[in-house]
Residue, then its C-alpha position, 0 to 999 in steps of 0.5 A: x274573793x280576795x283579802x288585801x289590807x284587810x279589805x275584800x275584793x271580788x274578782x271581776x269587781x270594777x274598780x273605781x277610776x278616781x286616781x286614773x281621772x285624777x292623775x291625768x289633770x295632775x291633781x294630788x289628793x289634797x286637792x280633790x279633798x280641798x275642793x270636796x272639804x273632806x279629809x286626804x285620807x277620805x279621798x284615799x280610801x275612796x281610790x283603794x275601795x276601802x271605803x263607800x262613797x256616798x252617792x252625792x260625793x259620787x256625782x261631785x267627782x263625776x262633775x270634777x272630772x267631766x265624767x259619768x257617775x258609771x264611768x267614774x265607778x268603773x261601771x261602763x266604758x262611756x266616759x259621758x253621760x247620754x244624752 
């Protein structure tokens, strides 16, 4: 277990990949946040796992970016959903 900023992270624990997705469509925080009406900082914690998101948030940003839920968590490698 590690301790960064105050926030526990386990080795081997999949990171989520809202910044990778985010990133590549040249999207900035602000944006997400806008089209989520949530706070930037809310957006951030989420990228840095410092925060939960909440499960109807998850599917939201999975269906921003054009991916699985499990793929946006870091769960799978299958960015979409079976069909």
């Amino acid at each position: 277990m590690y301790v960064t900023h105050g926030y526990v992270t386990l080795p081997g624990m999949p990171q989520n990949r809202i910044a990778e997705l985010r990133e590549t469509r040249s999207l900035t925080q602000h944006a997400i946040a806008e089209r989520l009406g949530v706070h930037e900082s809310t957006v951030s914690r989420w990228e840095s796992g410092s925060c939960a998101i909440p499960d109807p948030r998850k599917q939201e940003l999975a269906e921003l970016f054009g991916v699985s839920v499990s793929f946006l968590m870091g769960w799978n490698n299958a960015p979409l959903v079976a069909a």
